[in-house]
C-alpha positions, 0 to 999 in steps of 0.5 A: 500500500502507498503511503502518503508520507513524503520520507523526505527530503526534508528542510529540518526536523521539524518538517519531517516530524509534521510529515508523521502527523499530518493530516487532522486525524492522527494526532487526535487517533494519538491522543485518543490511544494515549488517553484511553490505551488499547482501543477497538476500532468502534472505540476510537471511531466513537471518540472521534466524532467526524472521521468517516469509517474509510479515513480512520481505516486509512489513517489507522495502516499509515500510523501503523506503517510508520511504527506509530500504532500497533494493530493486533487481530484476534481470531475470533468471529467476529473478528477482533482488533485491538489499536494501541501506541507503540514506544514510538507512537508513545514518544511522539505524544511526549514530544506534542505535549507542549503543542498540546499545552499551547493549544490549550492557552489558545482555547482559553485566551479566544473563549473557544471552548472544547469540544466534549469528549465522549465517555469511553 
């Protein structure tokens, strides 16, 4: 399958970091397995509100193709998978957090309120 990273060249660090997560899905599928842990695909689509089924599939084998998520299939009927972050996926939440903190700030200081997560 074809992925839709660049793998460079690149003109820093910080542009091939971005080319990791780019896209509108993959840091909240990071930040979602990173809240919650290992996570069913009907989890994740429900603690994501907006992805269609086709995107979060999409998104789902680049992230796991890149070493970010790690996909493990049972064999049962039906069948069952199970999403969870991987060391790398792990340190490349650590390495958003600040990101993370200075959106926050943003949210606070324009009044835009955050949008509610769903109970698990």
């Amino acid at each position: 399958m074809a992925t839709t990273a660049r793998r460079g060249p690149y003109f820093c660090g910080i542009d091939a970091a971005m080319d990791v997560v780019s896209g509108k899905w993959k840091s909240l599928i990071l930040w979602e397995l990173h809240e919650y842990g290992v996570r069913r695909f009907a989890q994740l689509r429900r603690g994501l509100p907006g992805v269609s089924e086709k995107m979060l599939v999409q998104q789902l084998r680049e992230m796991e193709e890149e070493g970010l998520v790690h996909r493990e299939v049972f064999p049962e009927v039906p069948p069952k998978v199970e999403y969870s972050l991987t060391e790398h996926g792990v340190s490349l939440n650590r390495a958003l957090a600040a990101l993370g903190v200075r959106g926050t700030e943003r949210i606070e200081r324009i009044g835009a309120g955050k949008v509610p997560v769903p109970a698990p």
